[in-house]
C-alpha positions as CSV (number, residue, x, y, z in Angstrom):
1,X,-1.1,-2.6,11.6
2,X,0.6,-1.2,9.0
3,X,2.2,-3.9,6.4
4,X,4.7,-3.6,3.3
5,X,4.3,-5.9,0.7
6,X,7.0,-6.5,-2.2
7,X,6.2,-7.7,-5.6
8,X,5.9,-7.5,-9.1
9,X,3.2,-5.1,-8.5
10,X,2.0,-1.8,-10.9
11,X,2.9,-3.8,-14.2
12,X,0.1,-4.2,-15.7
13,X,-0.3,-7.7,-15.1
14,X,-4.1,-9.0,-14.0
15,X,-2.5,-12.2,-12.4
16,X,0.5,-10.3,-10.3
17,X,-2.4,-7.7,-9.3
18,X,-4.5,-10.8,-8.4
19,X,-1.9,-12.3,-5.7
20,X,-1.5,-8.7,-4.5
21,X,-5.5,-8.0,-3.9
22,X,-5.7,-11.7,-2.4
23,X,-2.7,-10.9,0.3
24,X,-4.3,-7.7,0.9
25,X,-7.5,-9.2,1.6
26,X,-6.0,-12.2,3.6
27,X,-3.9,-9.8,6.0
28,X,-7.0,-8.0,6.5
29,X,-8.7,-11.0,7.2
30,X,-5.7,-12.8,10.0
31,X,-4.2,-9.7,10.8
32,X,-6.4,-6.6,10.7
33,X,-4.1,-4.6,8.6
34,X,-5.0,-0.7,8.2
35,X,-3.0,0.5,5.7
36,X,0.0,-1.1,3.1
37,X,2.8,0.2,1.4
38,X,3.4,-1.6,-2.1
39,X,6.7,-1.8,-3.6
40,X,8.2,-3.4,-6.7
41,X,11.8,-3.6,-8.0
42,X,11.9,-0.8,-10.7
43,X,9.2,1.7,-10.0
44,X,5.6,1.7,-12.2
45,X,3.9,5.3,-12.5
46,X,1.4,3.7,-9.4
47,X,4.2,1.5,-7.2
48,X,7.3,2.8,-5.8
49,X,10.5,1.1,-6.2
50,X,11.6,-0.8,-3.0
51,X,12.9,0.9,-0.2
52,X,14.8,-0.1,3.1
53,X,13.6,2.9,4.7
54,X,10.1,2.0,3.5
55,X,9.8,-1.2,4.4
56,X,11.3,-0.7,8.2
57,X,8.8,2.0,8.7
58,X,5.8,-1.2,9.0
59,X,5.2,-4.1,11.5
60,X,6.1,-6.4,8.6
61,X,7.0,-7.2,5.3
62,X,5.6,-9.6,3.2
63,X,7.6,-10.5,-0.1
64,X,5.3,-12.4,-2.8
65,X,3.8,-13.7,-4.8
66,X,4.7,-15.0,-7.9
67,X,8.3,-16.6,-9.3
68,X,10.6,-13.9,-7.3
69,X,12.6,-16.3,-5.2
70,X,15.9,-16.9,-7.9
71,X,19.0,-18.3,-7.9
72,X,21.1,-15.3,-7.8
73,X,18.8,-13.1,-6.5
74,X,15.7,-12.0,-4.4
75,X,14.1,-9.9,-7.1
76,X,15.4,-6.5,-5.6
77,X,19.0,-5.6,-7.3
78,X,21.2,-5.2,-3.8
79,X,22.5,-8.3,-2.4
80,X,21.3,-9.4,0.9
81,X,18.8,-6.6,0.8
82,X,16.9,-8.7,3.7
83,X,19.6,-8.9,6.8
84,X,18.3,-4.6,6.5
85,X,14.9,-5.5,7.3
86,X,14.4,-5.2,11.3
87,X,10.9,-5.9,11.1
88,X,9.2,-9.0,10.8
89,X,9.6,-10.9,7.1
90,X,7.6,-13.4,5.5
91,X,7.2,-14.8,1.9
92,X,3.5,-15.7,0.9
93,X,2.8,-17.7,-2.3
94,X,5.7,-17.6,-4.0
95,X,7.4,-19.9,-6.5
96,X,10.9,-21.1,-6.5
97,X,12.9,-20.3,-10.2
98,X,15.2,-23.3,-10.1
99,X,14.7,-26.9,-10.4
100,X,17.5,-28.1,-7.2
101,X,18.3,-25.9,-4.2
102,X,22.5,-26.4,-4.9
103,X,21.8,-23.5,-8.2
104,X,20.6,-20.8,-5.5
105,X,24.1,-19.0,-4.9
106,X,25.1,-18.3,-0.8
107,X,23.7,-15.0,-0.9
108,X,20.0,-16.2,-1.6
109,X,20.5,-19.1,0.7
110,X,21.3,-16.9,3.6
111,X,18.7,-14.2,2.4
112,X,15.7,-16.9,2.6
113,X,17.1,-18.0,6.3
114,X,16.7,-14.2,7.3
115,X,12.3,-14.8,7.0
116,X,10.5,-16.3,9.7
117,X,8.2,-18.0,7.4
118,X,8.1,-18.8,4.1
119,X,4.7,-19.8,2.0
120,X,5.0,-21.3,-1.2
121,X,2.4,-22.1,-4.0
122,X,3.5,-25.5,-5.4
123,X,4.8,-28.5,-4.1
124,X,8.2,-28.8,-6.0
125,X,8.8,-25.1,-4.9
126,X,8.4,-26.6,-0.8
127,X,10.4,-29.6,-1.7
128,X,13.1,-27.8,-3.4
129,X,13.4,-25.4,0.0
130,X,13.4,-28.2,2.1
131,X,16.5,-29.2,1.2
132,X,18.1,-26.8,3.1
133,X,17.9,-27.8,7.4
134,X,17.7,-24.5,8.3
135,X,14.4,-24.1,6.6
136,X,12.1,-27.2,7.2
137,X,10.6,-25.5,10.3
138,X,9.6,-22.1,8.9
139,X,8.7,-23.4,5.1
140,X,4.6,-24.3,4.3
141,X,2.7,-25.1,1.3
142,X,0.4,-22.0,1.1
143,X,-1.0,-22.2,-2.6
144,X,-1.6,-18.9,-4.7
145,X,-3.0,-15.9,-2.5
146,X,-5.1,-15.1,-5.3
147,X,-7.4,-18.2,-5.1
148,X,-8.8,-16.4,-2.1
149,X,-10.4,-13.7,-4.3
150,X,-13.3,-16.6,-4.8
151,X,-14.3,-15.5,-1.4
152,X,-13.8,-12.0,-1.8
153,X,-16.0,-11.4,-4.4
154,X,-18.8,-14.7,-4.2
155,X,-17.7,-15.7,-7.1
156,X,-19.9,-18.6,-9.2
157,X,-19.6,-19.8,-12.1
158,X,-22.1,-19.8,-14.7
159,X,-21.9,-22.2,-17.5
160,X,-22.8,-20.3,-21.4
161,X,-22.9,-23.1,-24.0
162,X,-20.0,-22.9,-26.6
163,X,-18.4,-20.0,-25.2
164,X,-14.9,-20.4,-24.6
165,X,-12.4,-17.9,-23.2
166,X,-8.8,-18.2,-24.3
167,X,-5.8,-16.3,-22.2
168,X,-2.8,-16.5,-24.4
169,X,0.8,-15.2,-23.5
170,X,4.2,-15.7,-26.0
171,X,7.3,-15.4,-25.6
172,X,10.2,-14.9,-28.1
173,X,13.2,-15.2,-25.9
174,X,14.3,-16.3,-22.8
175,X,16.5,-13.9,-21.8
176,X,15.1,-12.8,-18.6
177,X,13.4,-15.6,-17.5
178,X,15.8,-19.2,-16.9
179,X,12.2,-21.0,-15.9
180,X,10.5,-20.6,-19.8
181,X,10.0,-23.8,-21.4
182,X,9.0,-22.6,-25.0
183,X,9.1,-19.8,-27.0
184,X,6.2,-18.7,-29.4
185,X,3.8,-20.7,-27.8
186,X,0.8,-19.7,-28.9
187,X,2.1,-19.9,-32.7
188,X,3.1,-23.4,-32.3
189,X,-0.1,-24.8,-30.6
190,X,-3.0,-23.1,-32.9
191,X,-3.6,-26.3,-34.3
192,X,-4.1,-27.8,-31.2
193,X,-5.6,-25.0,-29.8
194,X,-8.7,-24.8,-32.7
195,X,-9.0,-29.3,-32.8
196,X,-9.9,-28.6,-28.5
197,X,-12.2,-25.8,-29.3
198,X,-14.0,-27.9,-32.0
199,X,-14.0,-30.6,-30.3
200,X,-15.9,-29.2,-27.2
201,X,-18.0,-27.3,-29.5
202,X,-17.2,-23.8,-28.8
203,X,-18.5,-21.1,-31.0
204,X,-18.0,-18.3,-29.3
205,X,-14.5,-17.3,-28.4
206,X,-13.5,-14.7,-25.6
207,X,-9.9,-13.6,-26.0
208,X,-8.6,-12.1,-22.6
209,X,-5.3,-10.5,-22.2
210,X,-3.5,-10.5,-19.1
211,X,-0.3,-8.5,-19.1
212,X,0.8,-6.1,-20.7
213,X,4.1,-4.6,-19.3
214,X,6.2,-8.1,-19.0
215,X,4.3,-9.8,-22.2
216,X,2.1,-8.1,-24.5
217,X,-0.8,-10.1,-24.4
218,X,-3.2,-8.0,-27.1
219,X,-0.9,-9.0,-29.2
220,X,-1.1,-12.4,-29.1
221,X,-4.9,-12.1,-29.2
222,X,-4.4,-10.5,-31.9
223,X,-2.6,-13.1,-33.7
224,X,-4.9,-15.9,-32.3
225,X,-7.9,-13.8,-33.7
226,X,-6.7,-13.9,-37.4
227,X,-6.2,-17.7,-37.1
228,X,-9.7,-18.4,-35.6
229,X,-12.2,-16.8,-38.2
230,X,-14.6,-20.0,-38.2
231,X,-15.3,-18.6,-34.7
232,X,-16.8,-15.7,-33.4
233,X,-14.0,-14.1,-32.0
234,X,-14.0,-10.6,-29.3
235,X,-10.8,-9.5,-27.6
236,X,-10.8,-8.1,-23.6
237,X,-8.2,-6.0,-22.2
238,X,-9.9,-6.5,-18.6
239,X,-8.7,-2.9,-16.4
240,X,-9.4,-4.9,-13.0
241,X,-9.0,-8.7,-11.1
242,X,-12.8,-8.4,-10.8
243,X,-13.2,-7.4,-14.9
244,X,-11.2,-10.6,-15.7
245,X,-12.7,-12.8,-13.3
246,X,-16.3,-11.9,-14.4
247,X,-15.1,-12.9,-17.7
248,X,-14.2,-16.0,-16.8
249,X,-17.3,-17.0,-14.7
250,X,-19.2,-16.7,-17.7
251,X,-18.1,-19.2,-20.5
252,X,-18.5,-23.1,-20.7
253,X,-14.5,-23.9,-21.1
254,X,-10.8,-22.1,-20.5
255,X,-8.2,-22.3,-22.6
256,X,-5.2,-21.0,-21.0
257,X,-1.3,-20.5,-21.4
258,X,-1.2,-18.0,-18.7
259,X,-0.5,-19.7,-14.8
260,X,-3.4,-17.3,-13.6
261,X,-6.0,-18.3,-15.9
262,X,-5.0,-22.2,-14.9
263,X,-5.4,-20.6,-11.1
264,X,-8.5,-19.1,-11.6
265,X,-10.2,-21.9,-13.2
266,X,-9.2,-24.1,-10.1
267,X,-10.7,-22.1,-8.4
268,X,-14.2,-21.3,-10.0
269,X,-14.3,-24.8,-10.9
270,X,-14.5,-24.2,-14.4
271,X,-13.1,-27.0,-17.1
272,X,-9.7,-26.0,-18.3
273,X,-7.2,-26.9,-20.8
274,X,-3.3,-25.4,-20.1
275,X,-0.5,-25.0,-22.4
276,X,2.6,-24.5,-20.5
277,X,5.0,-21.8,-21.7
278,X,6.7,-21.3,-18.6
279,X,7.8,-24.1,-15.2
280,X,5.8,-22.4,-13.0
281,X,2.8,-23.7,-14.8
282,X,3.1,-27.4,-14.8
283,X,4.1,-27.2,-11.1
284,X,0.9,-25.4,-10.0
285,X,-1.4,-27.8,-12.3
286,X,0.7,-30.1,-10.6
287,X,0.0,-29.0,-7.5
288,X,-3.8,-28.1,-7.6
289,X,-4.9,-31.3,-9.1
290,X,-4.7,-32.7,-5.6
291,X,-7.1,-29.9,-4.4
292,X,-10.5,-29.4,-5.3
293,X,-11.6,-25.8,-5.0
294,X,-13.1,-26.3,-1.4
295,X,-9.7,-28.2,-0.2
296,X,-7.6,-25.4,-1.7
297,X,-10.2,-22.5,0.0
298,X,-9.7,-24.3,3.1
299,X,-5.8,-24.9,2.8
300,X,-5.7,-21.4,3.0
301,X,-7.5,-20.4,5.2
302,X,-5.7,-23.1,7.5
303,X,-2.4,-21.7,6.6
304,X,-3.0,-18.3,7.6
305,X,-4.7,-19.5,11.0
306,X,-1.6,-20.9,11.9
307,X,0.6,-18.1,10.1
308,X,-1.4,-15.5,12.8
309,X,-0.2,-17.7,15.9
310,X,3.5,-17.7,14.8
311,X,3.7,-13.9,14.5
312,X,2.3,-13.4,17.5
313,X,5.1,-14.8,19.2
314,X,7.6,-12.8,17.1
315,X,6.2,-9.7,18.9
């Protein structure tokens, strides 16, 4: 089975390659995919950009994860890019970038009818959608494809006493982006940020950046760093998912601004404190906090079960 699956993929970002290895590993799983073709909307030196061609040239697309289902458009630049698509379509653990269905314009409303199933990973993202009739039958609460990789890899968490990691992001604008809260986050919270570190008596501080293409997260490491000096302080630039997430597994507390660190922490089971920068955050805290990690593990798994029966029938 050959599958194409469209995202915000080849970035640099450890939380957009997390939802990509966790799909990967799920179609696998469900549908015994041999071989993907991996697309984004402006090409990276690793991911082509998106191709009609491409994607018709596969027994189906998948289009996720992450924040890519917008108001006036469906990530890729040419308007109802998805009535081109003869194969199969589904969406898989995706968030929705408004806060009411009546801001997505007709175009996006018609593009989402065009999939035969659409997974989403928070619940005001599933309630939002099922506003619209045409949807309620096709539309499930999937959660984030990455929280999968805790299977993938046997993943366990291993407490080290007052050793906290920290995942910081900022933003100074919002430009590009109508679902940021806040900008300069991580300058407006250090306070905060060092009384929760002292007070769950972390010494040892583990700075981790995630993204680098979209957000330049070094560089708000950086600036944490010079801010934390009663702390023993290293900064990571984890290469991999699996680099990161061995990071995580070994520290007593995380500290995150970043959704995927919040995600990850889920799903290890590790104590976490959030900062929300962005929507998409407090909607998948939101969300999760109804799930423990064994719940969540087994929502998916559920999901997917049943996702395999429907295409069957599509065939």
């Amino acid at each position: 089975m050959k599958v194409a699956i469209l995202g915000w993929y080849g970035h640099g970002n450890i939380g957009d390659e997390a939802m990509l290895e966790g799909l990967q590993y799920l179609l696998n799983k469900y549908f015994g995919a041999t071989s993907f073709i991996v697309m984004t909307n402006i090409a990276t030196a690793t991911v082509p950009q998106f191709n009609i061609d491409l994607a018709n040239n596969t027994d189906l697309l998948v289009y996720g994860g992450g924040e890519i289902i917008n108001p006036n458009h469906m990530f890729v630049s040419r308007n109802r890019w998805t009535q081109w698509i003869h194969e199969p379509k589904i969406i898989m653990g995706c968030g929705v970038n408004a806060n009411q269905y009546n801001e997505f314009q007709e175009q996006v409303k018609m593009g989402l009818r065009d999939f035969e199933y659409i997974g989403l990973r928070d619940e005001i993202a599933y309630n939002i959608l099922r506003e619209d009739p045409e949807l309620q039958s096709k539309i499930a609460l999937t959660l984030d494809p990455s929280m999968i990789l805790r299977e993938k890899y046997g993943l366990n968490w291993n407490s080290t006493e007052k050793v906290g990691v920290i995942i910081p992001t900022d933003r100074t604008h919002r430009d590009f982006d109508r679902g940021i809260l806040t900008t300069n986050i991580v300058a407006s919270t250090r306070s905060i940020l060092k009384q929760k570190l002292l007070l769950d008596g972390i010494r040892q501080i583990k700075l981790v950046a995630f993204g680098k293409e979209d957000n330049d997260d070094a560089a708000a490491c950086r600036q944490l760093k010079d801010c934390l000096s009663e702390f023993d302080v290293s900064i990571y630039e984890p290469l991999t998912v699996k680099d990161a997430l061995d990071l995580l597994c070994s520290c007593q507390k995380i500290y995150t601004y970043r959704l995927h660190g919040l995600v990850f922490a889920h799903m290890l089971g590790i104590p976490y404190s959030y900062f929300s920068y962005h929507h998409k955050v407090e909607r998948a805290h939101a969300t999760l906090r109804k799930f423990s990690p064994e719940m969540a593990l087994n929502r998916i798994m559920r999901v997917w079960s049943d996702l395999k029966v429907r295409t069957d029938s599509w065939r």
